[in-house]
Structures are given as structure tokens and as C-alpha cells.
N, C-alpha and C positions, 0 to 999 in steps of 0.2 A: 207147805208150798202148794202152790195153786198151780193146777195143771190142764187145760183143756186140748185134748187130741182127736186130730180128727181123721177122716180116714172115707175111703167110696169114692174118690175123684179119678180121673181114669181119661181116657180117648173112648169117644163114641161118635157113631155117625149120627147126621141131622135126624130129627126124628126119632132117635135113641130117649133112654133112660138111665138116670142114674141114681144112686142112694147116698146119700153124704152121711156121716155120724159124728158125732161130740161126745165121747166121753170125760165127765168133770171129776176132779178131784181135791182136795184141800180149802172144799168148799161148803155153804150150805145151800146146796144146789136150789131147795123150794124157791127159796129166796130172789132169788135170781132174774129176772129178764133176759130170756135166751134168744139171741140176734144171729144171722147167716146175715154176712158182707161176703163181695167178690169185686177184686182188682183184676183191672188192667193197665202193662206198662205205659205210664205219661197219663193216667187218669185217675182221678181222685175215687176212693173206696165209694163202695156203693150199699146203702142197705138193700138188701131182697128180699127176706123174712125176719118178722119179729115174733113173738109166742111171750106174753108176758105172766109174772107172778104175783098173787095167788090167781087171779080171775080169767088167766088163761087165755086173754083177748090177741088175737092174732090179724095181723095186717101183713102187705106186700106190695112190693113195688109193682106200678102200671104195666113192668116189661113183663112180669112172669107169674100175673094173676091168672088164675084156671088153668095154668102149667106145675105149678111148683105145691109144693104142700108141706110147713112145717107139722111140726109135733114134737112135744117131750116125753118120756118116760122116768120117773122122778125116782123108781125104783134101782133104775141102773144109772141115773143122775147123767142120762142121755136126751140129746136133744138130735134131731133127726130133718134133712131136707129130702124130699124126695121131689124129683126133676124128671117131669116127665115131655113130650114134642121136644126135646133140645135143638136148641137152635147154633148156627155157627157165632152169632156175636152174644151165646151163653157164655162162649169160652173167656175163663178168669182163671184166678184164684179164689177159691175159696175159704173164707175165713168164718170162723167160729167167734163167738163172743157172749160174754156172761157179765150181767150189765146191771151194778145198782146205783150210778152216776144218780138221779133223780132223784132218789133218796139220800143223800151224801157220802154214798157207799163209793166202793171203786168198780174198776170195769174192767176184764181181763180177757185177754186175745188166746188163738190157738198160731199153729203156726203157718197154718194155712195148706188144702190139697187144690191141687191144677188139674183142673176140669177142662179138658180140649174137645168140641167137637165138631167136626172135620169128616169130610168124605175120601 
């Protein structure tokens, strides 16, 4: 059974930071294409970071380029956001995703952590 949990979401003020994590399981993590989405209610999912496999190539959406910063560790078959100037319309949910759609693989969600930040 395929498991992605995540966890580091939290209330921070503007200009804060924060550390999001993914840990996978029942998976072959290498494989993978590791995505960070974040919801807001009445808005459609958003990608924010990608980190793909094996070549590692990493993009970001325009909001939160020179703020945010993925990374995998393939060791603990973790994938990692780090968020840093947080802003107030950072605040979402944050979802986790493990993605081999492209290849005719499947694609599988976590359950999402709620990243508020607020003064």
C-alpha cells in the first residue's frame, strides 16, 4: 500500500519559515517524480514545486521562485519543501505528490498539511 505523509505545516508570521516533509512508502521512490501542490478553498490545486527522476531537474511556480526550495533524499525516500519570506497568500494546504503519470505510471497524493501565515 502506497503511503505519502507529510508533515512541517504549522502558523507562522509573514516573513517566517517553514519545512514541509514527505515521507514515501510502498513505493519505488527513485522512480518517481516528486511534486509539492497547495489548495485554497474555491481554488483549483496549484503546482509549486516539481524535483523529477532520475535527472533531478527541478522547476517552480513564478509565486515562490528564490523563496521555496525543493529537494529529495532517496535514502529515507523523502522529499522536502523548504519555505522561506512566507508570505500571507502562501497560506494553503499543502500537498505532497509522487507522480509517474508521463510514463503510464500512476500518481499518488498525501493527505495534505495547512500552512497558515498570519500576523
Amino acid at each position: 500500500q502506497v503511503q505519502l505523509v507529510e508533515s512541517g505545516g504549522g502558523l507562522v508570521q509573514p516573513g517566517g519559515s517553514l519545512k514541509l516533509s514527505c515521507v514515501a512508502s510502498g513505493l519505488m521512490f527513485s522512480i518517481y517524480d516528486m511534486k509539492w501542490y497547495r489548495q485554497v478553498p474555491g481554488k483549483e490545486r496549484e503546482l509549486v514545486a516539481v524535483i523529477t527522476s532520475p535527472y533531478r531537474t527541478i522547476d517552480y511556480a513564478d509565486s515562490v521562485k528564490g523563496r521555496f526550495t525543493i529537494s529529495r533524499d532517496p535514502s529515507k525516500k523523502a522529499v522536502y519543501l523548504q519555505m522561506n519570506s512566507l508570505k500571507p497568500e502562501d497560506t494553503a494546504v499543502y500537498y505532497c505528490n509522487a507522480d509517474r503519470s508521463s510514463y503510464g505510471g500512476e500518481t499518488y497524493w498525501g493527505q495534505g498539511t495547512q500552512v497558515t501565515v498570519s500576523s
